[in-house]
mmCIF file of the protein (N, C-alpha, C, O) and its ligand, coordinates in Angstrom:
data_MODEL
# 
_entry.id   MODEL 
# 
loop_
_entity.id 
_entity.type 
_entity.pdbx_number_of_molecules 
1 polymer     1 
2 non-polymer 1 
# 
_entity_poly.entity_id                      1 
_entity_poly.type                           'polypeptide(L)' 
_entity_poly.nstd_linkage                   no 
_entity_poly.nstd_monomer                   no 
_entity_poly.pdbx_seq_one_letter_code       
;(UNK)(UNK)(UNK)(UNK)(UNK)(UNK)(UNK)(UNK)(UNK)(UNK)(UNK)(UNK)(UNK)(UNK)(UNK)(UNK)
(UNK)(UNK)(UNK)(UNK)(UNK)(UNK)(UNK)(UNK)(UNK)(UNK)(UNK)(UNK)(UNK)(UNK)(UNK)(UNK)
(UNK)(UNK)(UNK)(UNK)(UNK)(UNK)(UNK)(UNK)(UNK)(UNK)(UNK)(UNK)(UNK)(UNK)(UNK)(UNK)
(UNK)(UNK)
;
_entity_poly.pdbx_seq_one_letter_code_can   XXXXXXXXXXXXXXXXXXXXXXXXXXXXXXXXXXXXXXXXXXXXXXXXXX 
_entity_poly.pdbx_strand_id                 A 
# 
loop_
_entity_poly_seq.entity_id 
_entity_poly_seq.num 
_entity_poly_seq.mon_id 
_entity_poly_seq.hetero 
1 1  UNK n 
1 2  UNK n 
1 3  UNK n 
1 4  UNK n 
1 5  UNK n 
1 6  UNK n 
1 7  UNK n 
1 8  UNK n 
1 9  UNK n 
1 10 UNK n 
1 11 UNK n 
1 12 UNK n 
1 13 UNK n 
1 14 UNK n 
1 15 UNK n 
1 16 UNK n 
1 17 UNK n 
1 18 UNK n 
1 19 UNK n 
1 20 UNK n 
1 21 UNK n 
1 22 UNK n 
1 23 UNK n 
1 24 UNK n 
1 25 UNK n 
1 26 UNK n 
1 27 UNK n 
1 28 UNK n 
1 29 UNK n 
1 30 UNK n 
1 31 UNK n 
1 32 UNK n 
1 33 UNK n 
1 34 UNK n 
1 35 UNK n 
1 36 UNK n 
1 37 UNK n 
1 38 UNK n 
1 39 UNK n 
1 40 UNK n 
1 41 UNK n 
1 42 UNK n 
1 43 UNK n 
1 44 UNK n 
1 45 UNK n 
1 46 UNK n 
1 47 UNK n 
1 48 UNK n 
1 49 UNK n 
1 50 UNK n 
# 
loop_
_struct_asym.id 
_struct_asym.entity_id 
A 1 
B 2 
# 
loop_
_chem_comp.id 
_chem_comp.type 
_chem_comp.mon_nstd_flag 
UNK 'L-peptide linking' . 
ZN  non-polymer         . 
# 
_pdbx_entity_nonpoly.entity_id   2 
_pdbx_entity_nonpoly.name        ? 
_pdbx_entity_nonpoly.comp_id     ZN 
# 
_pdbx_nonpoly_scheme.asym_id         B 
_pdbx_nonpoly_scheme.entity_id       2 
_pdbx_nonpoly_scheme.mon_id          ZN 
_pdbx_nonpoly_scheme.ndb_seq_num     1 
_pdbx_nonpoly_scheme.pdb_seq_num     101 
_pdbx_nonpoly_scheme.auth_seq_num    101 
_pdbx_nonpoly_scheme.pdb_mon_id      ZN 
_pdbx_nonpoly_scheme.auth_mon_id     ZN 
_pdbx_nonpoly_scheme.pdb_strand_id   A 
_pdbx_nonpoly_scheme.pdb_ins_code    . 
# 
loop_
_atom_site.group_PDB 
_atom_site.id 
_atom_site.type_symbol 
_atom_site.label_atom_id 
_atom_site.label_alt_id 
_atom_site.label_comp_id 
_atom_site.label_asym_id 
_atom_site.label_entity_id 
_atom_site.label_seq_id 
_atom_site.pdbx_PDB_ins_code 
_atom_site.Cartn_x 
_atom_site.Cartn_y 
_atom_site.Cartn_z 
_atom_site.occupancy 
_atom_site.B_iso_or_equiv 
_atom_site.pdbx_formal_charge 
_atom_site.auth_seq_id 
_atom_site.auth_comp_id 
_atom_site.auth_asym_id 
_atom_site.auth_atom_id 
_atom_site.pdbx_PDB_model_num 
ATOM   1   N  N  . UNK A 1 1  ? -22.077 -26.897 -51.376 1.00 0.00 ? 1   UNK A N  1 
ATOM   2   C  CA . UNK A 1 1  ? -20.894 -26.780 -50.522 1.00 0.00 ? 1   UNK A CA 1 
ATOM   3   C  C  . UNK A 1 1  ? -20.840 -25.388 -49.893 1.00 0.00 ? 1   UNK A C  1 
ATOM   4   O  O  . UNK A 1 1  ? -21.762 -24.624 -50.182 1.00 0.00 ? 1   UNK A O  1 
ATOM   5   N  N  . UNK A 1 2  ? -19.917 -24.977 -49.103 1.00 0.00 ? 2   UNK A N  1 
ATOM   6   C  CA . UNK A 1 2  ? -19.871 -24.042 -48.333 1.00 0.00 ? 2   UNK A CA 1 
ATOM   7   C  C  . UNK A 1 2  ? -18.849 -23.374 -48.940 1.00 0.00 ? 2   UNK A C  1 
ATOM   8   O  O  . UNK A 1 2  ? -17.714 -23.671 -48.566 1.00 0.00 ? 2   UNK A O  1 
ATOM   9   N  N  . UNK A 1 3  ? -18.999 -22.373 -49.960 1.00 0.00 ? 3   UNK A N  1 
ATOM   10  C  CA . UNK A 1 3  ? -18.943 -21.810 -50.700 1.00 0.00 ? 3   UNK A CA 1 
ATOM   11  C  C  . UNK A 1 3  ? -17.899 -20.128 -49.990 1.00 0.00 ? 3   UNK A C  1 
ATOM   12  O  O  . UNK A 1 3  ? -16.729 -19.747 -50.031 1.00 0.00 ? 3   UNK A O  1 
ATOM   13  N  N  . UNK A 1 4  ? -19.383 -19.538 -49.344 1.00 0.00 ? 4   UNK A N  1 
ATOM   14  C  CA . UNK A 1 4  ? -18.756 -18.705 -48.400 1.00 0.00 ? 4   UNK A CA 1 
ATOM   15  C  C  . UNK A 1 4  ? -18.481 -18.665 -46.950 1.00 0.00 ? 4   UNK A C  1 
ATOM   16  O  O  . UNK A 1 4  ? -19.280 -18.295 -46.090 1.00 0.00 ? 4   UNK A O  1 
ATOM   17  N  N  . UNK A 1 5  ? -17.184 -19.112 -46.747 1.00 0.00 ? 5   UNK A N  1 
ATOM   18  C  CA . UNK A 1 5  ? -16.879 -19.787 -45.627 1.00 0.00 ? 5   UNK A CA 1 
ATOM   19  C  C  . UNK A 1 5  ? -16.469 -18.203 -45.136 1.00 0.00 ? 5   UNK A C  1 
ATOM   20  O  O  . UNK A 1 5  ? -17.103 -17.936 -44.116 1.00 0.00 ? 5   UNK A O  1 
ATOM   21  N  N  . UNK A 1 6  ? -15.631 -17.128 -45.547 1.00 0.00 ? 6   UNK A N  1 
ATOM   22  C  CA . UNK A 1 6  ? -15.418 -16.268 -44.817 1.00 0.00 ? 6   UNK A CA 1 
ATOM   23  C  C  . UNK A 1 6  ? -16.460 -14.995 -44.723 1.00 0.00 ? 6   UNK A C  1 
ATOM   24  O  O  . UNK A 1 6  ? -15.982 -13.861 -44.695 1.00 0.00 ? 6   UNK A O  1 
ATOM   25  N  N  . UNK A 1 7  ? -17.702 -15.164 -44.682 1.00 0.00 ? 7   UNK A N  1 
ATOM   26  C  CA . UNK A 1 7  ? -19.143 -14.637 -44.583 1.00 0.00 ? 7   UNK A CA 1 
ATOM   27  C  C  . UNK A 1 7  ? -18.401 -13.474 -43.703 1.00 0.00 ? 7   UNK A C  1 
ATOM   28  O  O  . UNK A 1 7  ? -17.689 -12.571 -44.143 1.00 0.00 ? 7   UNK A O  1 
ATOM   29  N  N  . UNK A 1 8  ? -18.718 -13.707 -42.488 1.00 0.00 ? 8   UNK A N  1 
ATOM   30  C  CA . UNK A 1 8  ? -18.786 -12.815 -41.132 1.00 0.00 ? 8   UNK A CA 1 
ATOM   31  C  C  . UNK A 1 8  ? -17.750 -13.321 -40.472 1.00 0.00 ? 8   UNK A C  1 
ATOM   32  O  O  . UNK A 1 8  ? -18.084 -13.707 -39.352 1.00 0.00 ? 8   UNK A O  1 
ATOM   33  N  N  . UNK A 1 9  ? -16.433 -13.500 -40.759 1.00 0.00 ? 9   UNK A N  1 
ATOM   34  C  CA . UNK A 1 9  ? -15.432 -14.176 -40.011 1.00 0.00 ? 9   UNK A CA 1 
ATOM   35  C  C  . UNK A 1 9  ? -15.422 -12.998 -38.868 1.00 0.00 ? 9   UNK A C  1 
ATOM   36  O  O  . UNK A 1 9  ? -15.902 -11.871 -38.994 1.00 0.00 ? 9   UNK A O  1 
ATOM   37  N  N  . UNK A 1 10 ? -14.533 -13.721 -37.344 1.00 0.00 ? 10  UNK A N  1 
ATOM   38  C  CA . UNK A 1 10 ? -14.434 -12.422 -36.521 1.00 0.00 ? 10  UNK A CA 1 
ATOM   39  C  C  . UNK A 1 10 ? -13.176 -11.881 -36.438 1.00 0.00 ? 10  UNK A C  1 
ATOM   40  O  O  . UNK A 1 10 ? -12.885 -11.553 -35.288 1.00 0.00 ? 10  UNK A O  1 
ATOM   41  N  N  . UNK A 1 11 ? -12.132 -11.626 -37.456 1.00 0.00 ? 11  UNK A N  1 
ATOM   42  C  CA . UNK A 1 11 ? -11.050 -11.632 -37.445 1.00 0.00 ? 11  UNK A CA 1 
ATOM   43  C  C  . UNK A 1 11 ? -10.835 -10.870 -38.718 1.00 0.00 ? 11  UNK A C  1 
ATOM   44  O  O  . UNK A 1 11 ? -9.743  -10.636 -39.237 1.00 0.00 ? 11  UNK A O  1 
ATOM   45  N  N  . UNK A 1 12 ? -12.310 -10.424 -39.260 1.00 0.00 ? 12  UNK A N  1 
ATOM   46  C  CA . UNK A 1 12 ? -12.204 -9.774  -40.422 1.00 0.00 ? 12  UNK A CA 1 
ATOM   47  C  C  . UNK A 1 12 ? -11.854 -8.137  -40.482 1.00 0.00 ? 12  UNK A C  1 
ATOM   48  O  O  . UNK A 1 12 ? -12.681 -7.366  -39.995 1.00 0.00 ? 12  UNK A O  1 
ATOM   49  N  N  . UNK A 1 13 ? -10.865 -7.711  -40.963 1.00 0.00 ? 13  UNK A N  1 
ATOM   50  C  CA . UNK A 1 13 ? -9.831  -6.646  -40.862 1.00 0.00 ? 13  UNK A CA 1 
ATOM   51  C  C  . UNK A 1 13 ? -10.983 -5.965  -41.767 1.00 0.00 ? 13  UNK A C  1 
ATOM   52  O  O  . UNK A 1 13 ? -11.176 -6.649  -42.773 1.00 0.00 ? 13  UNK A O  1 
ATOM   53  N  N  . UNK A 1 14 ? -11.822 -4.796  -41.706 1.00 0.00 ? 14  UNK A N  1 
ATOM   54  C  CA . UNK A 1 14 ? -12.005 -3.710  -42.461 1.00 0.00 ? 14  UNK A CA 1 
ATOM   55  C  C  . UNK A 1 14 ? -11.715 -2.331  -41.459 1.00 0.00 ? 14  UNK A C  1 
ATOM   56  O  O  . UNK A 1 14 ? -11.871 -1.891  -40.320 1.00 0.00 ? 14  UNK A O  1 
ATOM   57  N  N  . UNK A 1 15 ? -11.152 -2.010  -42.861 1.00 0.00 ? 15  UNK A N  1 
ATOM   58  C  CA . UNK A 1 15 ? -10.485 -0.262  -42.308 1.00 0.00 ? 15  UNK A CA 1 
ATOM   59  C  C  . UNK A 1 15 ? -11.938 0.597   -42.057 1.00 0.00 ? 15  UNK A C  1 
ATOM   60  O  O  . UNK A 1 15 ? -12.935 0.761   -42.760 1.00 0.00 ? 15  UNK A O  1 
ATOM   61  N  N  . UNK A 1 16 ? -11.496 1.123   -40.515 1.00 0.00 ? 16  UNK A N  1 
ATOM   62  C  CA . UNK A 1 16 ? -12.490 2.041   -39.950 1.00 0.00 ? 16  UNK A CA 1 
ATOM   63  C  C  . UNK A 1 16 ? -12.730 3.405   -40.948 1.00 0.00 ? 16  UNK A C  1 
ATOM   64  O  O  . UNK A 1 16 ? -13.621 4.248   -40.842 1.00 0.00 ? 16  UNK A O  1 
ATOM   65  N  N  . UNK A 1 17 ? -11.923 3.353   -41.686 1.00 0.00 ? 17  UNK A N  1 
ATOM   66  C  CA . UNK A 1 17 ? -12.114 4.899   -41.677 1.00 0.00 ? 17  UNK A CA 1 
ATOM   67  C  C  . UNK A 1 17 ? -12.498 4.465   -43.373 1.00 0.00 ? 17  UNK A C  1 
ATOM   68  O  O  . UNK A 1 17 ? -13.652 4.873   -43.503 1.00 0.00 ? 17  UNK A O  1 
ATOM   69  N  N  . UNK A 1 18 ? -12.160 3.976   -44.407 1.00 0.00 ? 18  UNK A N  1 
ATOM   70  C  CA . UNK A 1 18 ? -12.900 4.047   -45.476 1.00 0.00 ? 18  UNK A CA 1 
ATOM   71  C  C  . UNK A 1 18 ? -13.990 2.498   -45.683 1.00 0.00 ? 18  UNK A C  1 
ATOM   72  O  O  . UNK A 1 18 ? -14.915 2.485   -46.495 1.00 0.00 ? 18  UNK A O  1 
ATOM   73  N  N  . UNK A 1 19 ? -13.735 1.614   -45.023 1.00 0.00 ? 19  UNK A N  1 
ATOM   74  C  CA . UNK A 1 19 ? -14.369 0.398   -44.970 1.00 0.00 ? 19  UNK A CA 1 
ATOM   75  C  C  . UNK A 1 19 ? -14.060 -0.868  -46.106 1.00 0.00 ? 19  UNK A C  1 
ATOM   76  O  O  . UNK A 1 19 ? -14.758 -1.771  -46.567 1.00 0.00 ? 19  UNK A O  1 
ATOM   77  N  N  . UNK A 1 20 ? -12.832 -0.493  -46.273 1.00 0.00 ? 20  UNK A N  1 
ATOM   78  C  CA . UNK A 1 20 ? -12.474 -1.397  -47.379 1.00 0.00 ? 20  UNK A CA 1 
ATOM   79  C  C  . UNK A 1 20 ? -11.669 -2.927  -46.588 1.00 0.00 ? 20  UNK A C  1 
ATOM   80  O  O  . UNK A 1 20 ? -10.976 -2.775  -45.582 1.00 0.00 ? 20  UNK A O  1 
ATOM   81  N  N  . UNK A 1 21 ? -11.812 -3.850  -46.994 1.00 0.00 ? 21  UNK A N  1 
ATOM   82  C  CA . UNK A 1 21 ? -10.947 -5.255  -46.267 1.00 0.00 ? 21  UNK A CA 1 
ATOM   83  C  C  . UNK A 1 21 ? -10.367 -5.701  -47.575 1.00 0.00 ? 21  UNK A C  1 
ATOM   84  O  O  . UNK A 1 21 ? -10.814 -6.543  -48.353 1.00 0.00 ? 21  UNK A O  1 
ATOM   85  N  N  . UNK A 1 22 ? -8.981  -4.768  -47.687 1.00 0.00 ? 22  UNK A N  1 
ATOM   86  C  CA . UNK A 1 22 ? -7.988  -5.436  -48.686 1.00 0.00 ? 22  UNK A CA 1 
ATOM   87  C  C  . UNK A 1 22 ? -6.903  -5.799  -47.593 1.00 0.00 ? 22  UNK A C  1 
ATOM   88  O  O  . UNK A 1 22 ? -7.255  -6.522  -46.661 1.00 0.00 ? 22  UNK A O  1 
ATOM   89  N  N  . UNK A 1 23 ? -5.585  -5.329  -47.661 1.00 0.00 ? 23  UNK A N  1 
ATOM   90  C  CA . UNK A 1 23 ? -4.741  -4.917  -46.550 1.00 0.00 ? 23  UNK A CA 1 
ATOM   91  C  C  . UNK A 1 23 ? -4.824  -3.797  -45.630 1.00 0.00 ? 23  UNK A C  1 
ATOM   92  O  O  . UNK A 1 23 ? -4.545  -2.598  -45.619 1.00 0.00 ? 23  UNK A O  1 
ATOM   93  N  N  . UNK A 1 24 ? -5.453  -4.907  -44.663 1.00 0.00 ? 24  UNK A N  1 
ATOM   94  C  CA . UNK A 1 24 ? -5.599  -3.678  -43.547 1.00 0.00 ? 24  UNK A CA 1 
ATOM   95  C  C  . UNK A 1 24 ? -4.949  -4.035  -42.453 1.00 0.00 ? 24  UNK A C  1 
ATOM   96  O  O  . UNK A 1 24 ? -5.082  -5.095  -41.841 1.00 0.00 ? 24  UNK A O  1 
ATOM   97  N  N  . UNK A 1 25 ? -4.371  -3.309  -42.251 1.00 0.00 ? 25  UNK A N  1 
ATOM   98  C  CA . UNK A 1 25 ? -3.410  -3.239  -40.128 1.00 0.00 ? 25  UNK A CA 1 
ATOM   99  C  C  . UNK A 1 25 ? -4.030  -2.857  -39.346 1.00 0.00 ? 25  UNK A C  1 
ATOM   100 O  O  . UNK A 1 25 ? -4.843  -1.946  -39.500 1.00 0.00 ? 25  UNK A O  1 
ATOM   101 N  N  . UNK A 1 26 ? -3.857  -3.327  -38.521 1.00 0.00 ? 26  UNK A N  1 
ATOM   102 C  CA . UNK A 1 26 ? -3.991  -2.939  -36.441 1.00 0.00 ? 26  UNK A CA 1 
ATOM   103 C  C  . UNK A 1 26 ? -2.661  -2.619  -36.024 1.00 0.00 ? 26  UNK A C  1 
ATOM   104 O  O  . UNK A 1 26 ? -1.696  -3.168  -35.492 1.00 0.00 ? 26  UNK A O  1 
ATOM   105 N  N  . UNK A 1 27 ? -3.084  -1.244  -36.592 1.00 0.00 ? 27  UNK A N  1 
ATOM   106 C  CA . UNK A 1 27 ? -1.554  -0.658  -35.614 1.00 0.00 ? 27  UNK A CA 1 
ATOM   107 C  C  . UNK A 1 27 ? -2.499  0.481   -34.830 1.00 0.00 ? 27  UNK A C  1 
ATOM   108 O  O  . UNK A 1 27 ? -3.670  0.862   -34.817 1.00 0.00 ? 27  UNK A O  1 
ATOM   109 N  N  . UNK A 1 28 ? -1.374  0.739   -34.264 1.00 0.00 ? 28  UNK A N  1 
ATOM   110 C  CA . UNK A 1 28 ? -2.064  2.016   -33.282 1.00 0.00 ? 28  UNK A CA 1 
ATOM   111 C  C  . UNK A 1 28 ? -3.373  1.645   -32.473 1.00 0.00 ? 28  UNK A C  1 
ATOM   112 O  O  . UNK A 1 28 ? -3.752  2.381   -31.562 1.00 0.00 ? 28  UNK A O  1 
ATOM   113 N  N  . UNK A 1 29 ? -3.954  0.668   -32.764 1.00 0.00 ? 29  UNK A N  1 
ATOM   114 C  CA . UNK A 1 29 ? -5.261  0.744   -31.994 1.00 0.00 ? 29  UNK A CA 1 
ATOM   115 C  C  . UNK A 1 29 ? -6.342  0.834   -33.349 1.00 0.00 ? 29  UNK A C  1 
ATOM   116 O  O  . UNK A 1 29 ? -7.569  0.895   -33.270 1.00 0.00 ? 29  UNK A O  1 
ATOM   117 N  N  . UNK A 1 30 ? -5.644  0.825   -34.413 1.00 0.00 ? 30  UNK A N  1 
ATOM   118 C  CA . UNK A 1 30 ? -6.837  1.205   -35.521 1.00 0.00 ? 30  UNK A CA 1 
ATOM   119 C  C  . UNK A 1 30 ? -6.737  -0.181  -36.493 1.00 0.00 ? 30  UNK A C  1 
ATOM   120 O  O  . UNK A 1 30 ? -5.766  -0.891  -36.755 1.00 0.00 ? 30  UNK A O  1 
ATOM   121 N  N  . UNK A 1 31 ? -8.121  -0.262  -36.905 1.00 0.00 ? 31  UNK A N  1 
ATOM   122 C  CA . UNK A 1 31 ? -7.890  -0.744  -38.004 1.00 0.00 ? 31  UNK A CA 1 
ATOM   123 C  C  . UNK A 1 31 ? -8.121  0.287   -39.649 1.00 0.00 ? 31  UNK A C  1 
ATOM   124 O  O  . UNK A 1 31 ? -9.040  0.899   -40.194 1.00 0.00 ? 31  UNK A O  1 
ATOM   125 N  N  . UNK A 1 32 ? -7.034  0.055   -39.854 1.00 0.00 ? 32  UNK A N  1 
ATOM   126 C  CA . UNK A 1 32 ? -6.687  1.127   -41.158 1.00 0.00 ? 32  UNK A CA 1 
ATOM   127 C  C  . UNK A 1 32 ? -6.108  0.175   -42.720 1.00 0.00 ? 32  UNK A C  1 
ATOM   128 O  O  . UNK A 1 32 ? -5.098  -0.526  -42.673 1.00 0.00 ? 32  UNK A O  1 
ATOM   129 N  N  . UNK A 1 33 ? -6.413  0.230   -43.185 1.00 0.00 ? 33  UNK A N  1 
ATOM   130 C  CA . UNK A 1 33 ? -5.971  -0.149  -45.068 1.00 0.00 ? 33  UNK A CA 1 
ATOM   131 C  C  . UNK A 1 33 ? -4.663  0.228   -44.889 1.00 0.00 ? 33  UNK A C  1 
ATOM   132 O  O  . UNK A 1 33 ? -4.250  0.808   -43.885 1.00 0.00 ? 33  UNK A O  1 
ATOM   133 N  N  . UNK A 1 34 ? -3.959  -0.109  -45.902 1.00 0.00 ? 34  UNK A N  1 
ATOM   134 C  CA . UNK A 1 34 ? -2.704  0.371   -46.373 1.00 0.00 ? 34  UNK A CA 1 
ATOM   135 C  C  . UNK A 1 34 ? -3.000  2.238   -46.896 1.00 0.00 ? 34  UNK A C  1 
ATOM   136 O  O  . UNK A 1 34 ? -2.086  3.041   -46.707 1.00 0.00 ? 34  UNK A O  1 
ATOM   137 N  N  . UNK A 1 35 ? -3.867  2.539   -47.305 1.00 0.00 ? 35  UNK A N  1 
ATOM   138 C  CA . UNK A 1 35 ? -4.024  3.433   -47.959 1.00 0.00 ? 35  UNK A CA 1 
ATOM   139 C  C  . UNK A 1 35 ? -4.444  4.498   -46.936 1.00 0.00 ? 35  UNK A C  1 
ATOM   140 O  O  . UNK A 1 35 ? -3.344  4.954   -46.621 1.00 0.00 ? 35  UNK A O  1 
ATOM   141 N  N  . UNK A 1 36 ? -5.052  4.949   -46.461 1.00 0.00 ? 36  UNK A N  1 
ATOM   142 C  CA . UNK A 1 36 ? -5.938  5.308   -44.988 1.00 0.00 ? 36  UNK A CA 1 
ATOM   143 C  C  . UNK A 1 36 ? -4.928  5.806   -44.050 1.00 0.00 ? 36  UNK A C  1 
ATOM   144 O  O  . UNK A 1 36 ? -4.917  6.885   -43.459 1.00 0.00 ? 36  UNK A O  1 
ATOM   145 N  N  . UNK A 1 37 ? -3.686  4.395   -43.990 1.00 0.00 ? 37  UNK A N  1 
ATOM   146 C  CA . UNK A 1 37 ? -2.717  4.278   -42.648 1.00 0.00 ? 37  UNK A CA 1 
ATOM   147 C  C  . UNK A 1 37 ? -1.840  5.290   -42.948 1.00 0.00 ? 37  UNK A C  1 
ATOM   148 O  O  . UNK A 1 37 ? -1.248  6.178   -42.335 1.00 0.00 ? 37  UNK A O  1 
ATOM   149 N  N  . UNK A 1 38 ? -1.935  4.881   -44.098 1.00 0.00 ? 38  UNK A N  1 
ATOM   150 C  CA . UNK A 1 38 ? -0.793  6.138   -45.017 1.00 0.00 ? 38  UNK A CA 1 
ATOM   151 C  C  . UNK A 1 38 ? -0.973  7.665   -44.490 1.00 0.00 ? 38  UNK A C  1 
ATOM   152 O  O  . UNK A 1 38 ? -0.208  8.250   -43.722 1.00 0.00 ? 38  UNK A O  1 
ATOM   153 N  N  . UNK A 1 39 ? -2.201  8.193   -45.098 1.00 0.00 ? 39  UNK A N  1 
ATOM   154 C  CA . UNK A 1 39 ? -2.384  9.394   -44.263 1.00 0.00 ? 39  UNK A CA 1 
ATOM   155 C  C  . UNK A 1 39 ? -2.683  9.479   -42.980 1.00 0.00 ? 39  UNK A C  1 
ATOM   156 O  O  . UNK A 1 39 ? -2.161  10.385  -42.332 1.00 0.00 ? 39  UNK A O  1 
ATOM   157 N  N  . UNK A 1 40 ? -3.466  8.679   -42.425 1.00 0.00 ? 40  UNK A N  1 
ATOM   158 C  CA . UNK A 1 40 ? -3.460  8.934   -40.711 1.00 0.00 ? 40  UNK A CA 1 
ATOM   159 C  C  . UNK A 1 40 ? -2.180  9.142   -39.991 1.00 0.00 ? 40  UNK A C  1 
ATOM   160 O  O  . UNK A 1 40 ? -1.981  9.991   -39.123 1.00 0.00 ? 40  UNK A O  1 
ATOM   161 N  N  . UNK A 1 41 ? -1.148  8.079   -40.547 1.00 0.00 ? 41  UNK A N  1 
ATOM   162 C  CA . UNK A 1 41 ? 0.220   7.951   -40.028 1.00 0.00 ? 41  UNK A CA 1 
ATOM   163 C  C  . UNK A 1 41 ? 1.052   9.648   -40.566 1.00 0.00 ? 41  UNK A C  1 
ATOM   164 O  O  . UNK A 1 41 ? 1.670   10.488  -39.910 1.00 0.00 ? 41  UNK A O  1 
ATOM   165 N  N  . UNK A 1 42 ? 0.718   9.573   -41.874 1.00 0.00 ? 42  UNK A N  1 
ATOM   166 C  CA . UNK A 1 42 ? 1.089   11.268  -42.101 1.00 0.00 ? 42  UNK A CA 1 
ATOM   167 C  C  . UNK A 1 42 ? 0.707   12.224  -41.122 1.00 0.00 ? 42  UNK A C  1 
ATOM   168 O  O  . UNK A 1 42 ? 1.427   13.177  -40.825 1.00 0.00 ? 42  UNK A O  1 
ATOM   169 N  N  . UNK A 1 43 ? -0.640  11.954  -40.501 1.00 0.00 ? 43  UNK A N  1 
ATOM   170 C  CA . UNK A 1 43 ? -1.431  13.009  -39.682 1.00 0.00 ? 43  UNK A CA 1 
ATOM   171 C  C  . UNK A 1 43 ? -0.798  13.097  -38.940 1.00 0.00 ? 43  UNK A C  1 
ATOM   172 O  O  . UNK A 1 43 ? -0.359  14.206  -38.636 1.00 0.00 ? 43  UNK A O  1 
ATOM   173 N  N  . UNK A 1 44 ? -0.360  11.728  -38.136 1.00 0.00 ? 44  UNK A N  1 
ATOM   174 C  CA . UNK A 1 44 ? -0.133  11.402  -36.600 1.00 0.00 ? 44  UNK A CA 1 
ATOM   175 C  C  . UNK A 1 44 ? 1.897   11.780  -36.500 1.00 0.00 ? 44  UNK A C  1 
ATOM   176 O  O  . UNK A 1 44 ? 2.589   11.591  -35.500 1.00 0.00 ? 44  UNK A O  1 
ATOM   177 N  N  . UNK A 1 45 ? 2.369   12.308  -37.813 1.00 0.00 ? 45  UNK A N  1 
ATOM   178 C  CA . UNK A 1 45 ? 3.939   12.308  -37.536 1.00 0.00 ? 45  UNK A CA 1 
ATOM   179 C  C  . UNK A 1 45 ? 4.308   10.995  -37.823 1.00 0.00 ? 45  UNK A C  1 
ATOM   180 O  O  . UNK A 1 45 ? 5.490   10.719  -37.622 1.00 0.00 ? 45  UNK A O  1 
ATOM   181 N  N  . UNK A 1 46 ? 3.753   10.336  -38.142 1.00 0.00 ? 46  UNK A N  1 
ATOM   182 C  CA . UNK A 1 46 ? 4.840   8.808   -38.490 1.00 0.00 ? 46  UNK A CA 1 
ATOM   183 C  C  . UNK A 1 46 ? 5.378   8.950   -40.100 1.00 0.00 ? 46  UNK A C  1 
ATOM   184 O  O  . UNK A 1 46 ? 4.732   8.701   -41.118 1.00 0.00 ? 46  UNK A O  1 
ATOM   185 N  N  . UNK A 1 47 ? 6.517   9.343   -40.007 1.00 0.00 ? 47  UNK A N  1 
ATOM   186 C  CA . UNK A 1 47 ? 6.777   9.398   -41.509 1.00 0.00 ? 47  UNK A CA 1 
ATOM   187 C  C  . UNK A 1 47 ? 7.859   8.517   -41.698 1.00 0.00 ? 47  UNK A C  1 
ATOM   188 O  O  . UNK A 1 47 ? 8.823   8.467   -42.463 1.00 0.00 ? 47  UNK A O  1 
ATOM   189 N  N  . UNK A 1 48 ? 7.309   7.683   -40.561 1.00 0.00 ? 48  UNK A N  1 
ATOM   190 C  CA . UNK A 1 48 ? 8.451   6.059   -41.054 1.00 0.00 ? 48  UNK A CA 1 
ATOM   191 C  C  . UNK A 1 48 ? 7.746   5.318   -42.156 1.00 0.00 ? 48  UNK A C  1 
ATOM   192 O  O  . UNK A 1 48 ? 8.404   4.649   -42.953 1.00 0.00 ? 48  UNK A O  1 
ATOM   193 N  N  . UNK A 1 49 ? 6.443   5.407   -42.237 1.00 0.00 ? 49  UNK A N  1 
ATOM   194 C  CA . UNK A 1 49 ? 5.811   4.394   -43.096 1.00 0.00 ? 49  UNK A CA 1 
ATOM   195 C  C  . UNK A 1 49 ? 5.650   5.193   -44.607 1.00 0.00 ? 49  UNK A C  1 
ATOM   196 O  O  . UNK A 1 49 ? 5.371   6.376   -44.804 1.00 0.00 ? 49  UNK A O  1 
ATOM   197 N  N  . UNK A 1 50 ? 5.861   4.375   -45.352 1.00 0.00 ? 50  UNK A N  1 
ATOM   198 C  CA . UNK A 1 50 ? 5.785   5.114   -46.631 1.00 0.00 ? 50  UNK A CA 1 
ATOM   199 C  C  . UNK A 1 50 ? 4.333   4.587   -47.763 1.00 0.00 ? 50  UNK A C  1 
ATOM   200 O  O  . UNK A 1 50 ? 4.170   5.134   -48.853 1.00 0.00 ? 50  UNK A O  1 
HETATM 201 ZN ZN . ZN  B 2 .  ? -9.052  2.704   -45.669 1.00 0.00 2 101 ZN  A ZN 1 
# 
């Protein structure tokens, strides 16, 4: 059976900046982790996100 169906999906979210595909967002134009977004968003002045 087809076992690994999400192989190479094209919709597959890995964070640019450490390469992990847990929870990752497209905000800003990036794809970033939860973790990653955290500090970039620190970098960038967003200290809405916690
Ligand atoms: Zn990351």
């Amino acid at each position: 059976m087809t076992n690994k169906k999400r192989d190479k999906k094209k919709g597959a979210n890995i964070c640019s900046r450490c390469g992990s595909r847990g929870a990752v967002f497209q905000r800003l134009g990036l794809n970033l982790c939860r973790r990653c977004f955290r500090e970039v968003a620190s970098e960038m002045g967003f200290k809405k996100y916690r």
